[in-house]
DOTILUM-937469 format. One record per residue (C-alpha): residue number from 1; residue in one letter; chain; z, x, y. Coordinates in nm, 2 decimals. Each point is the difference from the previous one (the first is absolute). Example, Ala and Ser with C-alpha at 12.3 -4.5 7.8 and 13.67 -1.06 7.14 Angstrom:
<atoms>
 num residuo cadena      w      u      v
   1       a      A   0.78   1.23  -0.45
   2       s      A  -0.07   0.14   0.34
</atoms>
This chain:
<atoms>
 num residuo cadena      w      u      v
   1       x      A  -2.48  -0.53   0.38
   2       x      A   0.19  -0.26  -0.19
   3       x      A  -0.19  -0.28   0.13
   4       x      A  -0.31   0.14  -0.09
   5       x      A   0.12   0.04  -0.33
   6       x      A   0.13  -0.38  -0.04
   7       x      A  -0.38  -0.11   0.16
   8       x      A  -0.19   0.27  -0.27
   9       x      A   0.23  -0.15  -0.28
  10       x      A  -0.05  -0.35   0.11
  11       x      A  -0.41   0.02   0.02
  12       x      A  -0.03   0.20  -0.30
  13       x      A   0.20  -0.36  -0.16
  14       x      A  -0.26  -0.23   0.13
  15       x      A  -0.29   0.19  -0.09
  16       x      A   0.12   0.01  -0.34
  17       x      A   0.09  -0.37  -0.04
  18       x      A  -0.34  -0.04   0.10
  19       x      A  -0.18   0.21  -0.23
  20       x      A   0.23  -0.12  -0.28
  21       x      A  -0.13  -0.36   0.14
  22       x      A  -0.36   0.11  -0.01
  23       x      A   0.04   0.12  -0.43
  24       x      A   0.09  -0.32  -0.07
  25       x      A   0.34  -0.07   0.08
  26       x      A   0.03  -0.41   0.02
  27       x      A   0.23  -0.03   0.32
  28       x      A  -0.15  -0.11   0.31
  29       x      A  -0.11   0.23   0.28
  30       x      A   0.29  -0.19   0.19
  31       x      A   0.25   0.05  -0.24
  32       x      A  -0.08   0.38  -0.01
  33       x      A   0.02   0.04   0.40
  34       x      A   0.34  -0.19  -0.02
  35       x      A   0.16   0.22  -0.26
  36       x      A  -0.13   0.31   0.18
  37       x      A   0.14  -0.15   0.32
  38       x      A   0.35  -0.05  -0.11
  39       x      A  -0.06   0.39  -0.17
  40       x      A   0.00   0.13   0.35
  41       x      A   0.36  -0.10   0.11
  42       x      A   0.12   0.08  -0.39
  43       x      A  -0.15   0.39   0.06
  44       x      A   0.17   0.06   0.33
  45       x      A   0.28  -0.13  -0.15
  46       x      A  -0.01   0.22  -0.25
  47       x      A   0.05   0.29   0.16
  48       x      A   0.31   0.17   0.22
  49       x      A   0.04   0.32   0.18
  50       x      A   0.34   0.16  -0.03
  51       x      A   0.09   0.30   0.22
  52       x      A   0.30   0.16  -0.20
  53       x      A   0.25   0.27   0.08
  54       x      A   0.07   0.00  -0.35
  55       x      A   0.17   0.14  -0.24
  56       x      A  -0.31   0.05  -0.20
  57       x      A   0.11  -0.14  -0.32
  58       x      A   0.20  -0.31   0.16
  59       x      A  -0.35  -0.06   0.16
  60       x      A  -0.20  -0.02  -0.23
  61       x      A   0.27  -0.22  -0.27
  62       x      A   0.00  -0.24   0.28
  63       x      A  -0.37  -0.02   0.03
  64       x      A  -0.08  -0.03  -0.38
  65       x      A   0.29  -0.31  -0.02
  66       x      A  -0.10  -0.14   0.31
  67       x      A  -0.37   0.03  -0.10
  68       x      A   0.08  -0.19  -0.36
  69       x      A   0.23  -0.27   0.18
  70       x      A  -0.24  -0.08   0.24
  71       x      A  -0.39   0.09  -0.11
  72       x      A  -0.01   0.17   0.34
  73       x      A  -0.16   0.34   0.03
  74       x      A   0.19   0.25   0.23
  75       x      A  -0.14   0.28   0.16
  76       x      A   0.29   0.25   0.05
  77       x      A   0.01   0.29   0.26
  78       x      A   0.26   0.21  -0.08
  79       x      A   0.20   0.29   0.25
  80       x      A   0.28   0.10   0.20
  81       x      A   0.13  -0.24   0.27
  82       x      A  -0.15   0.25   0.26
  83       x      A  -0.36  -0.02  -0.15
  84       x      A   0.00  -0.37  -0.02
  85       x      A   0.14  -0.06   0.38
  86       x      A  -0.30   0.27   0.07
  87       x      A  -0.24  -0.23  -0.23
  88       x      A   0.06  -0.33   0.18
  89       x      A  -0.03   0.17   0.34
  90       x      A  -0.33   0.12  -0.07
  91       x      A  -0.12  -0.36  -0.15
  92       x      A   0.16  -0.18   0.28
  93       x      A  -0.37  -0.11   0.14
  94       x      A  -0.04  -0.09  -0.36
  95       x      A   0.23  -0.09  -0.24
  96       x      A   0.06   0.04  -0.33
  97       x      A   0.30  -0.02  -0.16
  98       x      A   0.21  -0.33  -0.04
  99       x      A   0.30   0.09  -0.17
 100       x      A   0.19   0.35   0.12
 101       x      A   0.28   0.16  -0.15
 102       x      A   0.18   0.22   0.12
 103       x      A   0.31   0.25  -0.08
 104       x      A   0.19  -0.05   0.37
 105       x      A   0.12  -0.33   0.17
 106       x      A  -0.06   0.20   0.32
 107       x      A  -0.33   0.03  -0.04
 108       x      A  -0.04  -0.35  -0.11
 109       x      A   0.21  -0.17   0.31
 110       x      A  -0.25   0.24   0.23
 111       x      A  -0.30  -0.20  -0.18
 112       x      A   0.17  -0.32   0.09
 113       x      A   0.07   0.12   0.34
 114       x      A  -0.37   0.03   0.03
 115       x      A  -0.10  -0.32  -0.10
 116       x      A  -0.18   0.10  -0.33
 117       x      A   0.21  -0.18  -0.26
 118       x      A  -0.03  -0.35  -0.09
 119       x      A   0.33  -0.18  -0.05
 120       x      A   0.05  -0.16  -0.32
 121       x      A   0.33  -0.20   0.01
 122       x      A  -0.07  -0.19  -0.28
 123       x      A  -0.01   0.27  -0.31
 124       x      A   0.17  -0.12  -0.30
 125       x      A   0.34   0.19  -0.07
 126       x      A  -0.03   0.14   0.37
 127       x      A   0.36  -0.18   0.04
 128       x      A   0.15   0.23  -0.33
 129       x      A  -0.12   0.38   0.21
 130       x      A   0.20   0.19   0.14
 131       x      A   0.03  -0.10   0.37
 132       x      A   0.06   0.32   0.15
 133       x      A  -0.33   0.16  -0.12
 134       x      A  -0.21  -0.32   0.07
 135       x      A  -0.14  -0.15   0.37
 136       x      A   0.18  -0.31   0.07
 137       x      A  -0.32  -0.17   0.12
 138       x      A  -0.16   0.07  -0.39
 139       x      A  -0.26   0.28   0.20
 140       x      A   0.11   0.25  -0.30
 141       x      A   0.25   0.01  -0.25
 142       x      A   0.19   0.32  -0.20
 143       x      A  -0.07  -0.09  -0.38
 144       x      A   0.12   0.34  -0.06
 145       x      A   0.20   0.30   0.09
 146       x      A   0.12   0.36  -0.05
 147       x      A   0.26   0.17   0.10
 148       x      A   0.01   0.31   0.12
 149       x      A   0.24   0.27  -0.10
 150       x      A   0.03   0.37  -0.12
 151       x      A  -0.21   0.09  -0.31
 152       x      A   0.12   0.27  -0.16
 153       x      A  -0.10   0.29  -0.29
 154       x      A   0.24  -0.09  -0.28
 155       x      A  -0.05   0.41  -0.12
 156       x      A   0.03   0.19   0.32
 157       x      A   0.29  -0.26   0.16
 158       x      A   0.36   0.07  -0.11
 159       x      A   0.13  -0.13   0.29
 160       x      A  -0.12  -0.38   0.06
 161       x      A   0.00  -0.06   0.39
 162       x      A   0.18  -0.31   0.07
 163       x      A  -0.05   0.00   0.38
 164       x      A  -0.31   0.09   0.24
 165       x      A   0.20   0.26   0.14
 166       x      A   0.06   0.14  -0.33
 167       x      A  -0.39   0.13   0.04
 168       x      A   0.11   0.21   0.30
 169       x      A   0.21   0.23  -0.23
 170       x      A  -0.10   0.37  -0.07
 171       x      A  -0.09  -0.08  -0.38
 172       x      A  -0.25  -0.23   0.09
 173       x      A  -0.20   0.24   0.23
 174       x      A  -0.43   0.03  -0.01
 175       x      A   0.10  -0.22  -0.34
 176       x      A  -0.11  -0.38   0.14
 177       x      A  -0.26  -0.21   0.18
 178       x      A  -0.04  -0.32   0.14
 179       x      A  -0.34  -0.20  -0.03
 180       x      A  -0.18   0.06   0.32
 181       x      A   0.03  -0.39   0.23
 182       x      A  -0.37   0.09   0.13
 183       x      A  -0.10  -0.11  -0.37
 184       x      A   0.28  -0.18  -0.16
 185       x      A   0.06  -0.36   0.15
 186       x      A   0.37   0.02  -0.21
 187       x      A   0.09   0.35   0.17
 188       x      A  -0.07  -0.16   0.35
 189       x      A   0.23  -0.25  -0.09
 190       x      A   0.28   0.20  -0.12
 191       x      A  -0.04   0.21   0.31
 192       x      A   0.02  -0.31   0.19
 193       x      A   0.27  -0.15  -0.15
 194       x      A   0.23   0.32  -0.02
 195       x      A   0.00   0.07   0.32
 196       x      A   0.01  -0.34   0.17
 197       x      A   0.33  -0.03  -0.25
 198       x      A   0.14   0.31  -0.01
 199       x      A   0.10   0.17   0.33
 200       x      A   0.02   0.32  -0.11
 201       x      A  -0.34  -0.05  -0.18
 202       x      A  -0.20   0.21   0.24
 203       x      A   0.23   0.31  -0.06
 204       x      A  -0.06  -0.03  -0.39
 205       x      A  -0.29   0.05   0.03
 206       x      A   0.02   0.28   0.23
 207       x      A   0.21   0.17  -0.29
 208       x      A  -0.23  -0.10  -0.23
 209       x      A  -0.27   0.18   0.20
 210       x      A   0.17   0.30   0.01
 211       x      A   0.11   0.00  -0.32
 212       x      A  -0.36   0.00  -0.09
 213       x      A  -0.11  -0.32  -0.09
 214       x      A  -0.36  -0.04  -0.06
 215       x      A  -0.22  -0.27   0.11
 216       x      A  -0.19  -0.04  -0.37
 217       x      A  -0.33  -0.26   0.01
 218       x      A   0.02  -0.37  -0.10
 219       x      A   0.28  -0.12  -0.23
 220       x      A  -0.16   0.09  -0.30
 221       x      A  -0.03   0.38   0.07
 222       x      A   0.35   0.02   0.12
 223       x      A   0.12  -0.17  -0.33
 224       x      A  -0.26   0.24  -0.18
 225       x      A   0.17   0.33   0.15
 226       x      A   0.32  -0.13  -0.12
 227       x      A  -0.05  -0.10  -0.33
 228       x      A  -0.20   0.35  -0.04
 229       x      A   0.31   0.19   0.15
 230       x      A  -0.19   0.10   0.27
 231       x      A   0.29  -0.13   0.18
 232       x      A   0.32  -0.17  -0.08
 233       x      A   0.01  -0.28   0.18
 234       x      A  -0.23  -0.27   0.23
 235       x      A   0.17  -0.18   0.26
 236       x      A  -0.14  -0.35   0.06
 237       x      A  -0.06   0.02  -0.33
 238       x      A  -0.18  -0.30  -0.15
 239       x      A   0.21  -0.11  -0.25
 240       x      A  -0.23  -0.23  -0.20
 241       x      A  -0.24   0.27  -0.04
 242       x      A   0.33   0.24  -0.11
 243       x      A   0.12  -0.27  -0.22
 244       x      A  -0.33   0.01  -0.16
 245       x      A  -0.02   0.36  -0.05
 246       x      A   0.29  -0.01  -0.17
 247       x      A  -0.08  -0.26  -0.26
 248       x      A  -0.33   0.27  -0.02
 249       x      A   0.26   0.24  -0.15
 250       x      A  -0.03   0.23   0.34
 251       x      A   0.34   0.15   0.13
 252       x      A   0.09  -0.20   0.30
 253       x      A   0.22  -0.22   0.09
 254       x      A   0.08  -0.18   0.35
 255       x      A   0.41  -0.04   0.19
 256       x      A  -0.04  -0.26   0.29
 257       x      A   0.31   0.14   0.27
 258       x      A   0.34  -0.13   0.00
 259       x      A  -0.06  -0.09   0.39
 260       x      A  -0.32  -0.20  -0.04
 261       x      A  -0.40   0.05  -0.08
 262       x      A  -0.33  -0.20   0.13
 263       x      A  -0.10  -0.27  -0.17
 264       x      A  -0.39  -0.03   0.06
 265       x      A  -0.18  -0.30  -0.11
 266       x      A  -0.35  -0.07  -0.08
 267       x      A  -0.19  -0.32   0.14
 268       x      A  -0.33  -0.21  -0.06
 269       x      A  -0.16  -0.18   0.29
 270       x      A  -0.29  -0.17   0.02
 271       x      A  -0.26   0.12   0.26
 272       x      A  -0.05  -0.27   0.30
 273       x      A  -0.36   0.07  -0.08
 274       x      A   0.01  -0.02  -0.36
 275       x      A  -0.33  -0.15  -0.14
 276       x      A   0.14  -0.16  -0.32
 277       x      A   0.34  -0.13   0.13
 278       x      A   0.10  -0.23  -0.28
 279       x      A  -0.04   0.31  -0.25
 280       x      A   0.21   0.19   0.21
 281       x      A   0.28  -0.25   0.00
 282       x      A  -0.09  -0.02  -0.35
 283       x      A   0.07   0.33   0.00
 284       x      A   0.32   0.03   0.21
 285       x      A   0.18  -0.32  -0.23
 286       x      A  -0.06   0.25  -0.34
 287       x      A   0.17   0.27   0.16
 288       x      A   0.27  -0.22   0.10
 289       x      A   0.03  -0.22  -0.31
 290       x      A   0.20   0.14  -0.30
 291       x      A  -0.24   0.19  -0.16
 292       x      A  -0.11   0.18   0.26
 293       x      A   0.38   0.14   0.10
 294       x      A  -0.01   0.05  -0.39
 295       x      A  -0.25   0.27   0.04
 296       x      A   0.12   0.12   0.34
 297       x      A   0.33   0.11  -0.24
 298       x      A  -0.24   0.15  -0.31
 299       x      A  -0.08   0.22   0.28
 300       x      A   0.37   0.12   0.07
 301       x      A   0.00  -0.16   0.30
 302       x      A   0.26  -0.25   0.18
 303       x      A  -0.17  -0.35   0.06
 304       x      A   0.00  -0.20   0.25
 305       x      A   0.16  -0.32  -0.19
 306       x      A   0.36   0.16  -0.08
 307       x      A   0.01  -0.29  -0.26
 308       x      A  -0.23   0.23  -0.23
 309       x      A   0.19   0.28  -0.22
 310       x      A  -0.07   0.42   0.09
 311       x      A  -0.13   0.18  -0.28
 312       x      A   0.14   0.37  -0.10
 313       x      A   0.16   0.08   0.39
 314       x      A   0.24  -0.14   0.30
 315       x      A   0.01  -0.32   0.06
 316       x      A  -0.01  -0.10   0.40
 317       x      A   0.37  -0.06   0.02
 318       x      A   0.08   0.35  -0.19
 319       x      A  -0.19   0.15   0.31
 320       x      A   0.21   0.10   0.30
 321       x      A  -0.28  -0.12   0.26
 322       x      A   0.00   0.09   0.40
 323       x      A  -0.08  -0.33   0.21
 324       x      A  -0.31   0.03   0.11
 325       x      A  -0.21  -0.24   0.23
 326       x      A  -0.37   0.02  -0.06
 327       x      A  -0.10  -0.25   0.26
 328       x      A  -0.16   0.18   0.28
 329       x      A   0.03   0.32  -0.15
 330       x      A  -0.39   0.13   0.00
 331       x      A   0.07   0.11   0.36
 332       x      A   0.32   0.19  -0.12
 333       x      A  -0.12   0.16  -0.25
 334       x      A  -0.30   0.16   0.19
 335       x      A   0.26   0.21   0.23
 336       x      A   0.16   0.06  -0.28
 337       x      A  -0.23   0.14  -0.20
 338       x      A  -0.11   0.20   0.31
 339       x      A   0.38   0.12   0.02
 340       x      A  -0.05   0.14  -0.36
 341       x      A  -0.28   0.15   0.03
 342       x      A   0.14   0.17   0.32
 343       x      A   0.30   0.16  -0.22
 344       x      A  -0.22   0.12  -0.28
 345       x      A  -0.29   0.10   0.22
</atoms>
């Protein structure tokens, strides 16, 4: 579909350099097929295909400044991690996108694991990201994060939990949720992460389940039911999005726990079948490069170049972080996620 766009564009050119020709325009006939030549290349050029796990409003500050640095036109896709692994696998006979971001490491590593990622060793700043949250072999790299803790109703909460466990207690009953991991590529994560840290992890969350904890959409309509009063409090709560709310004026707040949260980060790749590969690099370095982790923070979010200041909430090394290995963890997660849904069946 986009190459038939590009040829429709392209023709559409030549016939009116010709016609322009034809009224009296002095250059040669020559001179007009050469410039409507070199227009070709310029158009595809012009034009990029971003498959973006979001947030909405980082999105689309990213595309307008990349758009105005650059002169090239991006084509964003916007959705859940989920919906965009579903996307690709559907245009795999055919594809489309040439940059993909998503909100889980996991999920990238699994692309890279199946051969669909380009590397791209070469991006500028790629040396200043955070290594833990980037591929080694340049295939991806975390320009972003959030961490995951408890978000909490600043109204209904007079005692702030400072522990997971702390969600297990009788006050907290039928009063939280947790985003549901089927449609939140961050609440996979933390799952993942908890329990491959923690070895009690799996009887938390037993308590939790019997304590009535209630699986509650994507991340945004767990935050939602929180900030309403709905319930108290989210675990795996999104704490960019919470941060956010709160600037909004809403009652919430988030506590990461004493004994450690998930850190998940987001990462860009470029598609091994990208069509426009030098705008996706393109793409890739302005994410990287200062002003991109600039806007990654306007966003409330940690960046991936620790070299760049947070705005209004934790800095990474105010976070007490669980070690987590995402290499190789698509696999893992999958049984995981099957364990989960098991408990709250």
């Amino acid at each position: 579909m986009v190459k038939k766009r590009f040829k429709l564009l392209a023709t559409a050119g030549i016939l009116l350099a010709l016609t322009l020709a034809g009224c009296g325009n002095n250059k040669s006939a020559d001179s007009v097929n050469n410039e409507a030549a070199s227009a070709k290349p310029k158009e595809e050029v012009q034009t990029l295909t971003v498959y973006s796990a979001g947030p909405d409003g980082l999105a689309a500050n990213i595309q307008q400044a990349f758009e105005e640095k650059t002169g090239i036109k991006v084509e964003m896709f916007q959705g859940t991690t989920g919906k965009i692994l579903s996307r690709l696998e559907a245009e795999k006979n055919n594809p489309v996108a040439d940059i993909v971001v998503l909100a889980s490491v996991a999920s990238m590593d699994g692309l890279k694991e199946s051969n669909q990622l380009l590397s791209y060793q070469e991006a500028e700043n790629a040396t200043k990201m955070n290594s833990d949250w980037s591929d080694g072999e340049g295939y991806y790299y975390g320009y972003s994060a959030s961490a995951l803790g408890i978000a909490y109703n600043t109204k209904n909460t007079k005692d702030i939990p400072s522990e997971w466990t702390d969600l297990a207690k009788p006050e907290w009953q039928g009063k939280m949720n947790i985003p549901d991991p089927s449609l939140s590529g961050s609440a996979v994560d933390f799952i993942y992460g908890y329990t491959e840290a923690e070895k009690t992890a799996w009887d938390t969350i037993q308590l939790w389940k019997n304590n009535g904890l209630q699986v509650n959409g994507a991340n945004k309509e767990a935050l939602d039911a929180v900030i309403t009063g709905d319930k108290n409090a989210t675990i795996s709560g999104v704490d960019y999005m919470a941060y956010k709310a709160k600037a909004s004026g809403e009652p919430v707040e988030i506590v990461y726990p004493k004994s450690g949260t998930v850190v998940s980060p987001r990462a860009v790749a470029i598609m091994k079948d990208a069509k426009n590969v030098e705008g996706a690099k393109a793409y890739v370095n302005f994410l990287l490069s200062d002003e991109g982790q600039k806007l990654v923070t306007d966003a409330y979010l940690l960046p991936g170049n620790n070299e760049i200041a947070v705005k209004d909430r934790a800095a990474l090394d105010e976070i007490p972080q669980l070690k987590v290995n995402w290499k190789g963890s698509e696999s893992k997660q999958l049984d995981i996620l099957t364990k989960f849904n098991d408990i709250f069946r």
